[in-house]
N, C-alpha and C positions, 0 to 999 in steps of 0.2 A: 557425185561426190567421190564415188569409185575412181573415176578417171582423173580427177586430180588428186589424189593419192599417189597413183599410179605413175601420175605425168611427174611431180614433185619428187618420187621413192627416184624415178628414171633419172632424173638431173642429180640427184645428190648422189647416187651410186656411180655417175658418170665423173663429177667431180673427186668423189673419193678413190675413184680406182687412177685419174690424171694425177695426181696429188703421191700417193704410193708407187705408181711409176716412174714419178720424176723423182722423190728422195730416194728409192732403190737402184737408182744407177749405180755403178760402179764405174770406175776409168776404164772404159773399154773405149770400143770404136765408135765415132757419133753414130747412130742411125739415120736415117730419111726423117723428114718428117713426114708427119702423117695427111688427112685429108682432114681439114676443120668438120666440127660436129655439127648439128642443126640446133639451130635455136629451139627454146623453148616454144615459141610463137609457132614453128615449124612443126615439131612434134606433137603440136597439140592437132594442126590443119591433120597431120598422119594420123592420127585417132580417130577422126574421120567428122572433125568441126571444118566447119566453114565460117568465113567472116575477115576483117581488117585485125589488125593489131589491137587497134581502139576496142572492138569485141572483144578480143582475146582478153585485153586489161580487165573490161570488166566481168567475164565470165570467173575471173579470181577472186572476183570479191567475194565473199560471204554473202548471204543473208544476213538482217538485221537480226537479234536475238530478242527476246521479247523483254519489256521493261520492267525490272524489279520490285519489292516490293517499298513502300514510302517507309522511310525512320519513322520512329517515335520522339515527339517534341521533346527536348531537353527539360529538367524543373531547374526551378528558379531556387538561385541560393540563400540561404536563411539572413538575416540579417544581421549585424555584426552586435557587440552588446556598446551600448555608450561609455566614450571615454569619460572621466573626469574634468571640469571644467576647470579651465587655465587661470591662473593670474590675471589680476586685473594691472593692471599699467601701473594704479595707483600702492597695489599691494607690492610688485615688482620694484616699484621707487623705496617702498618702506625696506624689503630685503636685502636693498642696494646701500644702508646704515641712512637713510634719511629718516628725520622725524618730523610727526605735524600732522594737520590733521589735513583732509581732503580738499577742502582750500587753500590751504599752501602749499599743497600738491601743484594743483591749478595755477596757483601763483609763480610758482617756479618755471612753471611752464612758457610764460612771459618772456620773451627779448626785452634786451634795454631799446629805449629811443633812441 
């Protein structure tokens, strides 16, 4: 765990100092360039691993963490209170200025031939 701290602190300190050297230019005279750095893959073989890339990849993984604890079931919501019950069709007809009684409700209801 040490060592990839160490490998990771190494890359990001390499990056932050490449980064601050290129915005701190000033219009001078170009310089040389320099010699490319070693990969990550590379400095790890330097620390004194051995193995392919494909190791290397997964030597970065992590451990798994171990599994959490289970939620507690949700409750169930209370029931609503009952509405009032609606109009009947027949009462609706009565509202609508029709008069008569439940059978000529009915009747009305009737197509012509």
């Amino acid at each position: 765990m040490k060592r990839k701290l160490l490998l990771l602190l190494t890359i990001c300190l390499a990056v932050v100092c490449s980064v601050c050297a290129f915005v701190g230019c000033s219009a001078g005279a170009a310089g040389t360039n320099g010699q490319d750095g070693k990969s990550a893959y590379e400095i790890w073989l330097d620390t004194g691993h051995s193995g392919s890339q494909a190791d290397f990849l997964e030597w970065l993984k992590g451990k798994d963490g171990t599994d959490g604890t289970d939620g507690t079931n949700g409750t169930d919501g209370s029931n609503g209170t009952d509405g009032i019950d609606g109009k009947s069709a027949y009462e609706i007809w009565l509202d609508n200025g029709h008069t008569g009684s439940q059978t000529d409700f009915l009747e009305c209801l009737k197509g012509k031939d």
